[in-house]
Structures are given as C-alpha cells and as structure tokens.
C-alpha positions in Angstrom: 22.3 29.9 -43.7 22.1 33.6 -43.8 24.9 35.2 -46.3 25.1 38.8 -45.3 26.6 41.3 -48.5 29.2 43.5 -48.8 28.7 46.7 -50.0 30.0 46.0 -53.6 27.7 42.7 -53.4 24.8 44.9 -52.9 25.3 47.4 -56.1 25.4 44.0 -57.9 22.2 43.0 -56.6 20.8 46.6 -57.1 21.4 46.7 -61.4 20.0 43.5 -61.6 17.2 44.7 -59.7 17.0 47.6 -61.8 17.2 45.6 -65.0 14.1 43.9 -63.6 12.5 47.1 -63.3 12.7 48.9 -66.7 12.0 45.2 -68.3 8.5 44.9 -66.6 8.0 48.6 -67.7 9.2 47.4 -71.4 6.2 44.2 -70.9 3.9 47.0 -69.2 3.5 49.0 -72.7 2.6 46.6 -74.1 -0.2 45.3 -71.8 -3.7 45.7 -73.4 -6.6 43.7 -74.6 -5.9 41.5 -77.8 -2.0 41.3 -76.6 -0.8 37.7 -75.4 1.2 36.8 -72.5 3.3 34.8 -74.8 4.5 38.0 -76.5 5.2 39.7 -73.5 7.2 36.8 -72.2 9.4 37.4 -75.4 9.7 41.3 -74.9 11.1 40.4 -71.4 13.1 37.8 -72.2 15.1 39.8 -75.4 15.2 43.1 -72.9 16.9 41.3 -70.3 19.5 39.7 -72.7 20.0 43.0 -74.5 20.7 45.0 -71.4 23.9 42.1 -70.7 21.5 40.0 -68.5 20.1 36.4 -68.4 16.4 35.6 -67.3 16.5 34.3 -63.9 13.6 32.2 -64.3 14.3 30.5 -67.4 15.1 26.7 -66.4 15.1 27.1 -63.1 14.0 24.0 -62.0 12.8 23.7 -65.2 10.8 26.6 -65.3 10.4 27.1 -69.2 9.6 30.6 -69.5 11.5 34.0 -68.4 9.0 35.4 -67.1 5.7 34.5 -64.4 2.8 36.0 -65.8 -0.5 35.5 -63.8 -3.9 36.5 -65.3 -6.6 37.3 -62.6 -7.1 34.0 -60.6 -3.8 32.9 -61.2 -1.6 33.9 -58.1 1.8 32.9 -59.4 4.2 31.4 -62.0 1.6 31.6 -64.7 2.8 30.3 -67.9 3.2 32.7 -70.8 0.3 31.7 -73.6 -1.2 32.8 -76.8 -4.7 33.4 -75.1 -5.5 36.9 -75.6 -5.9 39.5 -73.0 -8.9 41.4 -72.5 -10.9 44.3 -70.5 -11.0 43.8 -67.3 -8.3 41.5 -66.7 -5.4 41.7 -63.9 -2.3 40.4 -64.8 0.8 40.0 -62.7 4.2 40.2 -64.0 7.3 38.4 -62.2 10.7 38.6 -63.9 14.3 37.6 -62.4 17.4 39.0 -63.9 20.8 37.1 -63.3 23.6 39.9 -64.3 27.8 39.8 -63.0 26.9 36.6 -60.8 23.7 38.3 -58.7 20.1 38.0 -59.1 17.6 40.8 -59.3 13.9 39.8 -58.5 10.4 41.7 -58.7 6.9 42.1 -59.3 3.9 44.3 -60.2 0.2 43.8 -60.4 -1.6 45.5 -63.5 -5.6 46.1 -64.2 -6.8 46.1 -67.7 -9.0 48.8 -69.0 -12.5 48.6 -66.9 -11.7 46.7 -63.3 -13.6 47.1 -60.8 -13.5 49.2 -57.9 -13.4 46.3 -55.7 -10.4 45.0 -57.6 -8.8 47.9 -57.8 -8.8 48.5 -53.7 -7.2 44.9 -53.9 -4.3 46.1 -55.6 -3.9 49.3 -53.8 -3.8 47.7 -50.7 -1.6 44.7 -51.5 0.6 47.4 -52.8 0.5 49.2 -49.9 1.1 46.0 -47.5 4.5 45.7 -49.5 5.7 49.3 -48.4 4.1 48.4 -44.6 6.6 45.4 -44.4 9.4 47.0 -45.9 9.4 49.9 -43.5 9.9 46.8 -40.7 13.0 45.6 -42.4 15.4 47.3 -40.3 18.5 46.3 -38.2 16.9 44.5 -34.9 13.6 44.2 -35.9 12.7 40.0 -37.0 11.3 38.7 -40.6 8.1 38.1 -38.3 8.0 41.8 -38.1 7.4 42.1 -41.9 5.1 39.5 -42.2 3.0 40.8 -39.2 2.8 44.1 -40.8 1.8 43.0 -44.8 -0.9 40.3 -42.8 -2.4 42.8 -40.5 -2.9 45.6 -43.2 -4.4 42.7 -46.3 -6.2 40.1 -43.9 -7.4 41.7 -40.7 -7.4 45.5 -42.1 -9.3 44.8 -45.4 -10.2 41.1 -45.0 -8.5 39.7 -48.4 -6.8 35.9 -48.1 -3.0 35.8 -47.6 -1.6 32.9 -49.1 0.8 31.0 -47.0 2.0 28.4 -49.5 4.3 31.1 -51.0 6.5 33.4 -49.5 9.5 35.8 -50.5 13.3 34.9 -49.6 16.5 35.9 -49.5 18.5 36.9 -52.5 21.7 36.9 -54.0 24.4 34.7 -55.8 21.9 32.3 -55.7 18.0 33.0 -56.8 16.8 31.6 -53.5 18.1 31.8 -50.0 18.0 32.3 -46.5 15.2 33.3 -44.9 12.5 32.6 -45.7 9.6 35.7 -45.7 6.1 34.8 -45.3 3.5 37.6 -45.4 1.9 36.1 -42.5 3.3 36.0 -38.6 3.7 37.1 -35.7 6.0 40.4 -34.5 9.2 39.6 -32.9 9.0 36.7 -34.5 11.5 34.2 -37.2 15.2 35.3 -37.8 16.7 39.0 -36.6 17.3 41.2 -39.4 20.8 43.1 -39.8 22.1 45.2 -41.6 23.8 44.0 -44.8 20.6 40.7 -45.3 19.1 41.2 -48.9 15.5 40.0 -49.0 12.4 40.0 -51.5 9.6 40.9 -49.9 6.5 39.7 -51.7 3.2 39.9 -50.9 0.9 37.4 -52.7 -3.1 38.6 -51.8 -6.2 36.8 -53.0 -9.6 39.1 -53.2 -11.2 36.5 -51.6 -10.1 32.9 -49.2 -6.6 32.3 -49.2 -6.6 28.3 -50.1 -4.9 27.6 -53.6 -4.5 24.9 -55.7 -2.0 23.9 -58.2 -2.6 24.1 -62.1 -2.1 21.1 -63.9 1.1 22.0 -65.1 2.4 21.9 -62.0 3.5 25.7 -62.0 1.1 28.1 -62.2 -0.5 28.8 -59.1 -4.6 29.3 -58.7 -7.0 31.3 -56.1 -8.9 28.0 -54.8 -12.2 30.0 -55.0 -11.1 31.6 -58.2 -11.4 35.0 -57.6 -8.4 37.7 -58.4 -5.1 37.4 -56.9 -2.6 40.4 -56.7 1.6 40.6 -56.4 3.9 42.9 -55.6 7.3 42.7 -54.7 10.8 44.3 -54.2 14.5 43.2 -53.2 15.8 45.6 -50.3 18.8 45.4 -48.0 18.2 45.7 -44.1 19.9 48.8 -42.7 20.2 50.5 -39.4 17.7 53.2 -39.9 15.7 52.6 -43.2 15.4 49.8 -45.7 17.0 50.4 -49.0 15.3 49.4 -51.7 16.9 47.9 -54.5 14.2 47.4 -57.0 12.2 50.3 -58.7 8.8 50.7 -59.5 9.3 54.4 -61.1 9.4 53.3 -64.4 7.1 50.9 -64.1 4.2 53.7 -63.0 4.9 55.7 -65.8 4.4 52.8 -68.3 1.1 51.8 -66.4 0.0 55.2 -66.5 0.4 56.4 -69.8 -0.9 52.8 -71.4 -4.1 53.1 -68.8 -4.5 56.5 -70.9 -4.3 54.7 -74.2 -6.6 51.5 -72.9 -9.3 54.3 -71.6 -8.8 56.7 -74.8 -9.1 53.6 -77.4 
C-alpha cells in the first residue's frame, strides 16, 4: 500500500534527509587513503546521534552497522572494516537517519585520489541517471517512467550493467515501503505517481555486466565480474510540476571537492 504525506509529514522527511546529507559530508572529509571504513562508520554514526537522530540502518534486520559503505566492487551494504583505503579506490556511502518518527535516506559515490577516466565517466553518468529519473517523478507520470529514464541513459546510452536485484522504495514512517523503484523498465509502466508519494530513487550501476552475487556475510553486495560499482541516491516527493527533492548533495560536493584538493596536493 501507497501512504501519500501531508505537508507537515513531508518537512519531517526532509530534516531527516538533510541530516543524512551533512553526515555523509562529515564521513566525506574524512575519505582518503590510509583511512578505514570502520572509522567512518563511527563519524556517521556519532553525527547522526548528535544532531537528535538515530541511524536508520543500525539493526535493521540486523544490519550491525549505521552506515553501508561499499569499496569499488562492492555495490551495496558493505560492512564497515579496518582495511585501509587507498588510491584509486571508489567507495560508496549509504546512511539512513530516523529523526521525529520519519526516515531520511541517501547516497553518494566517491573516487579516491588517481581513478581512472573510465571510472570516473561511470560515476558521472550514474549520477546523472539519478537527476534523469527524478525529473520523471511528477504527478501522472508511472515509477516505470523513472526507471526507463535511469536504464536508457546507464545501459543503452553508455552500456554499464544495471542491477535489478536492488531497487529504491518508498519512504517514510517506516524505512521501506510502497513502491517499489527499479532503475530498470519500461515508460508508462508500474504504479502512477501523485503528488504527495515520497520515494528514494537510487540508481545502483556496475562498470561492467550487471549479475551480482552475495558476500558471504550475507550483506554486502558484489559486481559478479568484479569490476566497480557506483550509487547514488535521493528521497523526493512527486509534485504536479517538478519533483522536490528532499535530500541534498550541496554539502556533500563541497566536502568531495576540497578533500580531492588535499588527496591530489598530498
């Protein structure tokens, strides 16, 4: 079942989603070689509970950690380690933030120090497929829509693997609900959006086939050929005329920049 919100519900969802925001900046400053995921999964988890919030993630169906973090051919729910990072790496950072009964859910795709170009184009374009299916998620238009528009522009634009074993979802009191959003589909497709319906939107891109297989701890998700995977995601609510987006990447893109800087200078 589809739970449309009311306006209030909606600010709720939005300074969760914020909270999400500025804690993945907090973990991106941090994101060089020698650093471990571990300690980054710590930074998140003590930003989140200073700024009144509690991890999303965190024992969610067990889920031990409070954050995902997924290094190169790791697609999803990565579990936070003490293996140092290092140049070159690409490391994906989930985080969910519960805050005043309402989820706030989102991710962002990082290259360490020298990646190259070939990954890089990955990333951009991944990135770029997230903004392609939010500008579908408008009042009338169907979750097939969206998923048309991130597959077209990863898989049949730029020939990278979408996975289909993974897919975003409504959000709200709860962390998932109705619908379901694959990145994958076909337009006109799969439930009609209206306004008021808060999704995440998510793509999840492999550099190369889009098979996957399941690490033996029975989370973290792997590329099956093991090449580099890349995430992205935001929480928006379906309006009339535009998506809002409830999530931010602002702060985010300042932190990546200005540690790139420091990577590149050091």
């Amino acid at each position: 079942m589809i739970y449309y919100k009311t306006e209030a519900e909606i600010e709720l969802i939005r300074q969760s989603a914020l909270i999400v925001g500025k804690a993945i900046a907090e973990v991106a400053k941090q994101i060089k070689p020698g650093a471990t995921t571990a300690h980054l999964d710590k930074l998140a988890d003590e930003f989140i509970h200073d700024n009144g919030g509690v991890p999303s993630f965190k024992n969610f169906k067990g889920y031990p950690f409070a954050s995902c973090i997924s290094v190169n051919d790791a697609v999803v729910h990565g579990f936070p380690n003490k293996v140092e990072l290092k140049d070159g790496d690409v490391i994906s950072v989930d985080i969910g933030v519960y805050k005043n009964s309402y989820h706030g859910d989102s991710a962002y795709t990082f290259a360490i120090g020298n990646v190259s170009p070939e990954v890089l184009k990955m990333l951009r374009v991944t990135k770029e497929s997230l903004y392609k299916g939010i500008e579908k998620a408008v009042s009338g238009n169907r979750i097939g829509d969206v998923a048309f528009a991130i597959q077209d522009h990863c898989e049949k634009q730029n020939r990278y693997g979408v996975v289909r074993e993974l897919v975003g979802h409504g959000l709200g009191k709860s962390l998932h609900e109705d619908p379901q959003v694959p990145n994958f589909g076909k337009r006109g497709s799969g439930p009609k959006m209206q306004d008021g319906m808060v999704i995440a939107i998510e793509p999840m891109v492999n550099l190369g086939v889009k098979e996957v297989w399941y690490d033996d701890d029975g989370w973290t998700v792997r590329t099956k050929d093991g090449k580099v995977s890349a995430h992205f995601e935001h929480d928006i609510c379906v309006r009339k005329q535009k998506a809002d987006i409830l999530s931010s990447f602002d702060e985010i893109e300042i932190a990546e920049k200005a540690n790139a800087e420091l990577v590149t200078a050091s």
